[in-house]
C-alpha positions as CSV (number, residue, x, y, z in Angstrom):
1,X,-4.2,21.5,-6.4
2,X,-2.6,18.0,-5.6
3,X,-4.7,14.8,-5.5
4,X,-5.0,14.9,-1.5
5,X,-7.0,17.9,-1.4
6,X,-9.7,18.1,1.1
7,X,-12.3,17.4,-1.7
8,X,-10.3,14.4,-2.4
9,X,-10.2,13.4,1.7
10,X,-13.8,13.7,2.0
11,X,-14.3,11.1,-0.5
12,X,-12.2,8.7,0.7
13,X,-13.6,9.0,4.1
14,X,-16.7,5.9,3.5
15,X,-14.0,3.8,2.1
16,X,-11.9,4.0,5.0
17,X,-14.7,3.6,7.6
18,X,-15.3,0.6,5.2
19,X,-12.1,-0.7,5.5
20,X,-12.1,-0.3,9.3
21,X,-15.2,-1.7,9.9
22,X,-13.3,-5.2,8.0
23,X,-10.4,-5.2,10.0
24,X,-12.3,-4.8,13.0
25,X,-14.9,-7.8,11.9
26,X,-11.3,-9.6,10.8
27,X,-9.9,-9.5,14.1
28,X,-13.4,-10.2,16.1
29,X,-13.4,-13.7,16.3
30,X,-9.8,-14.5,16.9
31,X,-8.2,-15.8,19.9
32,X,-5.3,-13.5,20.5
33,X,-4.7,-10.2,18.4
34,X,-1.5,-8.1,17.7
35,X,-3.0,-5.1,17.9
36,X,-0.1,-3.5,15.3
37,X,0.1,-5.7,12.7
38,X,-3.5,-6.7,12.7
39,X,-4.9,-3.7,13.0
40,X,-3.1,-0.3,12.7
41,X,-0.1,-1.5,10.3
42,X,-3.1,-2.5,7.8
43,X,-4.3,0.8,7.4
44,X,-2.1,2.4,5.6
45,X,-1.1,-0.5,3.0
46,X,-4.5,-0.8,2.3
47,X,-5.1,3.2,1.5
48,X,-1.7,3.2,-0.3
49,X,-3.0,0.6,-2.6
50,X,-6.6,2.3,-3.0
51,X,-5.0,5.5,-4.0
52,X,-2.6,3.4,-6.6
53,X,-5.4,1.1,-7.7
54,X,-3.5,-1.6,-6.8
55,X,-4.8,-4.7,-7.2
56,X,-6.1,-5.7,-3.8
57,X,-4.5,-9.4,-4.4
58,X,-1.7,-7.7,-5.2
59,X,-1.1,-5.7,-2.0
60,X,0.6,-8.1,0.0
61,X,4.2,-7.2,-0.3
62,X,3.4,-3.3,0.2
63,X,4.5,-3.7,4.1
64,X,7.4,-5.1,4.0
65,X,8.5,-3.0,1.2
66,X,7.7,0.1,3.1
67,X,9.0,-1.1,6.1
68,X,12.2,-1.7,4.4
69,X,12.5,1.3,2.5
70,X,11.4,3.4,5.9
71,X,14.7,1.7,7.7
72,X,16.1,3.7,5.3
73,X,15.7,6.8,6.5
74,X,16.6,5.8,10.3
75,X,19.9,7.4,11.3
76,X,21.2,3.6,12.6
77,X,20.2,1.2,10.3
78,X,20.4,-2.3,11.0
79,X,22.8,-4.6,9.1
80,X,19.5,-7.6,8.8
81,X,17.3,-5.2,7.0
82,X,20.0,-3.1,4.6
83,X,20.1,-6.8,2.2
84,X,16.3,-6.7,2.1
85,X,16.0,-3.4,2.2
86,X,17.9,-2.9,-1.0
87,X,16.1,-6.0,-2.3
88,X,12.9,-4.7,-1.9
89,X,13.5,-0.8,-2.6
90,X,14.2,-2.3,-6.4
91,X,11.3,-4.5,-6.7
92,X,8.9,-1.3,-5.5
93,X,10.6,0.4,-8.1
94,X,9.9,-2.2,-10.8
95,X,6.7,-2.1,-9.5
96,X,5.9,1.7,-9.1
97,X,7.4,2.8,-12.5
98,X,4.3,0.8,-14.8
99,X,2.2,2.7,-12.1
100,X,3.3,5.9,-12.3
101,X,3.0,5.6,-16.2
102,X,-0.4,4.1,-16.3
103,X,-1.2,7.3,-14.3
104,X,0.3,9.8,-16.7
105,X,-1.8,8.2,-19.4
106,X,-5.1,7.8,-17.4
107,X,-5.3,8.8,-13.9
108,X,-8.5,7.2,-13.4
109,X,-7.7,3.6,-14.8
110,X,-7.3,0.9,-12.0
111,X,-3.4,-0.5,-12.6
112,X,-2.6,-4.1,-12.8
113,X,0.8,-5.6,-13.6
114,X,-1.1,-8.5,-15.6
115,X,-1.2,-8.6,-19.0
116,X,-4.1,-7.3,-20.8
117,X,-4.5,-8.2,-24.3
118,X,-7.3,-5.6,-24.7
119,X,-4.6,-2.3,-23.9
């Protein structure tokens, strides 16, 4: 069974409620709101970096990384992004490998590319 199994979905459900309950309270008192990058485009960085423990001062860069590395896989892609897309397909990469190792040795353990004297 992989790790999004409906058990798994189920228990992610309050946390995303959570979040969406935040965004909305974020977005409440502000003059004018881009209803894509204020709201909907948060989503998914933010559950992307729940299911990685990631750090949530660390998350920041996780949009335009996937945006870049979803221009990618359009069938035209334009010239502006391919430098930053490149660009930030390696630094993911840099990042993601000490994630994807920290899980191998203990799914459960949040991840954080800090130092820790006490591993």
């Amino acid at each position: 069974m992989g790790a999004l199994n409906q058990k798994a979905i189920k228990k992610m459900e309050l946390g995303l409620i959570q979040l969406i309950d935040k965004l909305l309270d974020d977005i409440e008192d502000q003059n004018s709101v881009d209803m894509i990058s204020d709201f909907p485009a948060r989503i998914p960085i933010e559950v992307i970096g729940n299911l990685l423990n990631i750090p949530q001062d660390e998350r920041a860069p996780l949009r335009g990384w996937s945006l870049a590395i979803l221009s990618a896989l359009e069938p035209v892609r334009i010239q502006r992004f391919y430098e930053p897309e490149t660009r930030r397909s390696s630094i993911l990469r840099t990042i993601s490998e000490p994630l994807v190792s920290d899980r191998g040795k203990d799914p459960r353990r949040p991840h954080s590319r800090r130092s820790d004297s006490s591993d």
